[in-house]
C-alpha positions as CSV (number, residue, x, y, z in Angstrom):
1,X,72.0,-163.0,-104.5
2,X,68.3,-163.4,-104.1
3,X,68.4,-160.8,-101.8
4,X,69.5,-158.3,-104.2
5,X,66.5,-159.6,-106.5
6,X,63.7,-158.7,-103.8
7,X,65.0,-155.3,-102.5
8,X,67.0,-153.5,-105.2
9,X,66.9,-149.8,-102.5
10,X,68.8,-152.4,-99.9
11,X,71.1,-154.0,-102.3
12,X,72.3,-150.5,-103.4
13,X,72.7,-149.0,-99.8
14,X,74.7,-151.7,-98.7
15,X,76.9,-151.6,-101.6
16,X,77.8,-147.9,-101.7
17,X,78.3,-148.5,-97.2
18,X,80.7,-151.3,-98.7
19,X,82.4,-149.3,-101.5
20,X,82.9,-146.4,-99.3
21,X,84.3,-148.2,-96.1
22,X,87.1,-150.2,-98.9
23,X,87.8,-146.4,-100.1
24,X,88.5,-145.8,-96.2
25,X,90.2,-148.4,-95.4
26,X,92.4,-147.9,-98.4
27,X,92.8,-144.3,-97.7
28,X,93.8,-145.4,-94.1
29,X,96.3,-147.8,-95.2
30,X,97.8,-145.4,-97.5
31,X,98.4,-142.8,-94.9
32,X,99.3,-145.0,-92.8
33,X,102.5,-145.9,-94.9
34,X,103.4,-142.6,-95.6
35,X,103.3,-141.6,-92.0
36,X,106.1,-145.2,-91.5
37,X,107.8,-143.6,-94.4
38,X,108.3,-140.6,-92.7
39,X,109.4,-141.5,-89.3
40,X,111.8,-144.0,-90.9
41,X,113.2,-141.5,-93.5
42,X,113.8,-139.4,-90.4
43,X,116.0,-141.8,-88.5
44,X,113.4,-143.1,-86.4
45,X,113.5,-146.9,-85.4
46,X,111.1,-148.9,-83.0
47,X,113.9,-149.0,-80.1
48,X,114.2,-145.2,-80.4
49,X,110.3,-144.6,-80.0
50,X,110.3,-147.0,-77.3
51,X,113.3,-144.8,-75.5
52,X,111.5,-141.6,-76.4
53,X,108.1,-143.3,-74.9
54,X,109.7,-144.4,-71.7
55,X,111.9,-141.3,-70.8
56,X,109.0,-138.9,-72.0
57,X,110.3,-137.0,-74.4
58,X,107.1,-136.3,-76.1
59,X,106.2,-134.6,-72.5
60,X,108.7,-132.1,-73.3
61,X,107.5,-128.8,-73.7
62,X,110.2,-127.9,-75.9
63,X,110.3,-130.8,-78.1
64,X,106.5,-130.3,-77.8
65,X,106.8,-126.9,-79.2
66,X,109.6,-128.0,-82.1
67,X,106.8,-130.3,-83.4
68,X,104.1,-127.6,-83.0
69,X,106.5,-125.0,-84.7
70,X,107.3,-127.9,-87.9
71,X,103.8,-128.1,-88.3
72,X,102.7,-124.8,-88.3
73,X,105.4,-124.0,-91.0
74,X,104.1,-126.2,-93.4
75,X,100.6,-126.1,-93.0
76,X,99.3,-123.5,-94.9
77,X,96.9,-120.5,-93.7
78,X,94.9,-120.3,-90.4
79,X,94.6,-123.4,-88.8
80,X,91.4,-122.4,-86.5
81,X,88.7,-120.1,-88.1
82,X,89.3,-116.6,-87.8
83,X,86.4,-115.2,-86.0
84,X,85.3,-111.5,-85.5
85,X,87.0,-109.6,-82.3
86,X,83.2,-108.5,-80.8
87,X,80.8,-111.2,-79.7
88,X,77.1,-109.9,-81.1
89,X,75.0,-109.6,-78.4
90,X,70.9,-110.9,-79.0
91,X,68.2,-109.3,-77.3
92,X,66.6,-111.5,-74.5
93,X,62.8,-112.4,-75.9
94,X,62.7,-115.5,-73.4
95,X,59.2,-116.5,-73.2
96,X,59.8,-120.2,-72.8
């Protein structure tokens, strides 16, 4: 604590880095239970992902596309950022 006393600046830094890597780790945990949620919910068990791992379903471009189709129907508008048909063109002033 005598630390803190000497360099207040430091002291706060390191507590906001602290505060905000608990926030993360929360946040990580949290998603991290919803995503076991959901693959249980959904039937899925850790002898099923281990068959699905080892006869490479997930290489399946038709299961592929299933999953890509699921979650392009729920997320919600464009998922890469829409950018103008015509590339502007700059006029060359290399001097360098």
């Amino acid at each position: 604590m005598a630390f803190f006393n000497k360099n207040v600046g430091s002291a706060i830094v390191m507590l906001i880095t602290t505060l905000l890597f608990t926030v993360m780790t929360v946040l990580m945990a949290l998603v991290l239970l919803k995503v076991h949620r959901l693959y249980r919910g959904g039937g899925g068990s850790m002898q099923r992902a281990q068959e699905e791992w080892s006869t490479g379903v997930w290489k399946n471009a038709s299961v592929r596309e299933a999953g890509f189709n699921a979650v392009g129907q729920t997320a919600q508008g464009p998922s890469l950022p829409q950018y103008a048909a015509a590339v502007p063109s700059y006029p060359d002033n290399s001097h360098w």
